[in-house]
Biotite code that builds the C-alpha atoms (Angstrom):
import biotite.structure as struc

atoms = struc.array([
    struc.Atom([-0.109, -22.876, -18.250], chain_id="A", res_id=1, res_name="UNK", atom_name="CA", element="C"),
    struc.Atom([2.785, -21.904, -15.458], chain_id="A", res_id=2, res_name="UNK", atom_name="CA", element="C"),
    struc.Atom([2.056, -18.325, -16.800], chain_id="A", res_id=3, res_name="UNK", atom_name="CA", element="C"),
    struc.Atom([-2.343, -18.553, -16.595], chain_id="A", res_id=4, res_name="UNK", atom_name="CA", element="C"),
    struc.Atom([-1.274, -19.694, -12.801], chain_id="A", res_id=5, res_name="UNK", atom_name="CA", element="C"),
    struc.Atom([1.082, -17.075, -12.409], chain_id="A", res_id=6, res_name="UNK", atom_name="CA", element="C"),
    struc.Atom([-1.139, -14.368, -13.011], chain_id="A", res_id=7, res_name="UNK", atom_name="CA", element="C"),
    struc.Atom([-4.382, -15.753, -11.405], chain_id="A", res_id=8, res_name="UNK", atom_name="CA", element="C"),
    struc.Atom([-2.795, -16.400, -7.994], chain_id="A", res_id=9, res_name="UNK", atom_name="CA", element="C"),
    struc.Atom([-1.574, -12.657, -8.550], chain_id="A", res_id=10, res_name="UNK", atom_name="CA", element="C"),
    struc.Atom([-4.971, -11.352, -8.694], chain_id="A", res_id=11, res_name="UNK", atom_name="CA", element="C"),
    struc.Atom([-6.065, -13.469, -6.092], chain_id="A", res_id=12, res_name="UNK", atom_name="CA", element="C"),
    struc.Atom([-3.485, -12.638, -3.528], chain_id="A", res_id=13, res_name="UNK", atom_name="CA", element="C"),
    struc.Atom([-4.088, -9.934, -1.105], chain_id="A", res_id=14, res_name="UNK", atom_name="CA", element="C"),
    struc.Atom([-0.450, -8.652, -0.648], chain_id="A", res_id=15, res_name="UNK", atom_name="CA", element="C"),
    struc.Atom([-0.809, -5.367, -3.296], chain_id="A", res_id=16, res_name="UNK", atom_name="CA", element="C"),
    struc.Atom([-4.058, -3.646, -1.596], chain_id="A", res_id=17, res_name="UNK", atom_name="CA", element="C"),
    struc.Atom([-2.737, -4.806, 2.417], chain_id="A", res_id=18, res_name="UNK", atom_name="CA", element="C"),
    struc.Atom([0.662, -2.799, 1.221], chain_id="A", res_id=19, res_name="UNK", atom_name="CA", element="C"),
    struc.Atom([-1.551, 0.194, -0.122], chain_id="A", res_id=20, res_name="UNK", atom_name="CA", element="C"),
    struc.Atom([-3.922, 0.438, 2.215], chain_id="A", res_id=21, res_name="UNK", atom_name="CA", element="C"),
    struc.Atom([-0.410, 0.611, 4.881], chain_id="A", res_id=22, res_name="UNK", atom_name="CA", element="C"),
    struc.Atom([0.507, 3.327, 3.064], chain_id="A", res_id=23, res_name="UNK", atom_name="CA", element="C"),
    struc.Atom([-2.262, 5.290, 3.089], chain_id="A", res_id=24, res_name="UNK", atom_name="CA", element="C"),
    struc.Atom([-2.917, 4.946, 6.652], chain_id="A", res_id=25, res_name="UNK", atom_name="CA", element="C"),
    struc.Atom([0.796, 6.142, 7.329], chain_id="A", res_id=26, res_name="UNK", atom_name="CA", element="C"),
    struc.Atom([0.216, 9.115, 5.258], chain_id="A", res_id=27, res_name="UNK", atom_name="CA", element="C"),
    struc.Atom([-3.060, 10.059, 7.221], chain_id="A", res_id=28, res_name="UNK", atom_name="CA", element="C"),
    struc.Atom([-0.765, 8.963, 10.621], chain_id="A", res_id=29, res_name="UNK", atom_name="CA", element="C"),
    struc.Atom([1.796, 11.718, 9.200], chain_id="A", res_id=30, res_name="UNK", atom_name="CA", element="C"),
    struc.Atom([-0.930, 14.072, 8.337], chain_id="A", res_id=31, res_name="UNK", atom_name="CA", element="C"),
    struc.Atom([-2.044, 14.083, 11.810], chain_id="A", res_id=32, res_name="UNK", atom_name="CA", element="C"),
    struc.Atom([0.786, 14.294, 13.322], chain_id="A", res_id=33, res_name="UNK", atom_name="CA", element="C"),
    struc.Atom([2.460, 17.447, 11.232], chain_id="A", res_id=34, res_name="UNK", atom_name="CA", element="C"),
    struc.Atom([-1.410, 19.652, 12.415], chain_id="A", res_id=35, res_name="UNK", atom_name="CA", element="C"),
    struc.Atom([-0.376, 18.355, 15.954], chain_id="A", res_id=36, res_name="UNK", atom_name="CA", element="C"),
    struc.Atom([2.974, 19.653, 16.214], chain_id="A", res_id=37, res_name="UNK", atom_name="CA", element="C"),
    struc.Atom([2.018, 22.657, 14.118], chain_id="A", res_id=38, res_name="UNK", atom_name="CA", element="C"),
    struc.Atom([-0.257, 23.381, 16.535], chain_id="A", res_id=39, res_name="UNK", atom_name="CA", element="C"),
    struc.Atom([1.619, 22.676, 19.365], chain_id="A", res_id=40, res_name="UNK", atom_name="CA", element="C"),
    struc.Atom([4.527, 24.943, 17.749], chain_id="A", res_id=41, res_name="UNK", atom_name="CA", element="C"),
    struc.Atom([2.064, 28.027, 17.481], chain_id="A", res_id=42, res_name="UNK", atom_name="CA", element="C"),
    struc.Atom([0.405, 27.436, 21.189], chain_id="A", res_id=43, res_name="UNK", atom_name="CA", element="C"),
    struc.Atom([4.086, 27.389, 22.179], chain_id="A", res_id=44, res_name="UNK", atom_name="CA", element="C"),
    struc.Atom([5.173, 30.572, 20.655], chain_id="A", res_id=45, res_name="UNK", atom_name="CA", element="C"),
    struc.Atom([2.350, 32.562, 21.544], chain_id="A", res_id=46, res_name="UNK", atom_name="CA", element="C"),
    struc.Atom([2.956, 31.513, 25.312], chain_id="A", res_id=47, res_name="UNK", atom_name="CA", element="C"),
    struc.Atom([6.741, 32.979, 25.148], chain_id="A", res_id=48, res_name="UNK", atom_name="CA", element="C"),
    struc.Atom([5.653, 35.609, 22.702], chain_id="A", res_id=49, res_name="UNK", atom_name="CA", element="C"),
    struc.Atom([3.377, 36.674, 25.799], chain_id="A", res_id=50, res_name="UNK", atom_name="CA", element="C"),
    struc.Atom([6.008, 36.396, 28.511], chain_id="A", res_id=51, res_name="UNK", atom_name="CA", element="C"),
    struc.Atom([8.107, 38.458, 26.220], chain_id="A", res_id=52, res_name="UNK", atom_name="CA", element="C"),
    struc.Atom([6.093, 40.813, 26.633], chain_id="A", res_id=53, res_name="UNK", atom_name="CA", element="C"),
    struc.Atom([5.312, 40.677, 29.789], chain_id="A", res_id=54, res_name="UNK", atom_name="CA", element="C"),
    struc.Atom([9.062, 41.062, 30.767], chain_id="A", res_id=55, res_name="UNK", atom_name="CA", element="C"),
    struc.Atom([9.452, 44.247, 28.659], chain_id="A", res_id=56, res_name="UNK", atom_name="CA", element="C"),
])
């Protein structure tokens, strides 16, 4: 009986999906910003790419 209770207050409880649904959003949070800095990164060395240049 301690076991049937056990397992139905598993099911029932909300902890499992809350924790995936955390993760997932922290991957999409990472996702976003990796493109950021990435584009950031490339913006930046174009910009001293171009005064490079410009000094030569």
């Amino acid at each position: 009986m301690q076991f049937v209770s056990a397992v139905k207050n598993f099911l029932v409880s909300e902890d499992g999906p809350t924790a995936v649904e955390y993760a997932v959003m922290l991957a999409l949070i990472v996702i976003v910003c990796l493109t950021a800095v990435q584009a950031i990164g490339t913006n930046a060395n174009a910009k001293f790419q171009k005064v490079a240049d410009t000094l030569k």
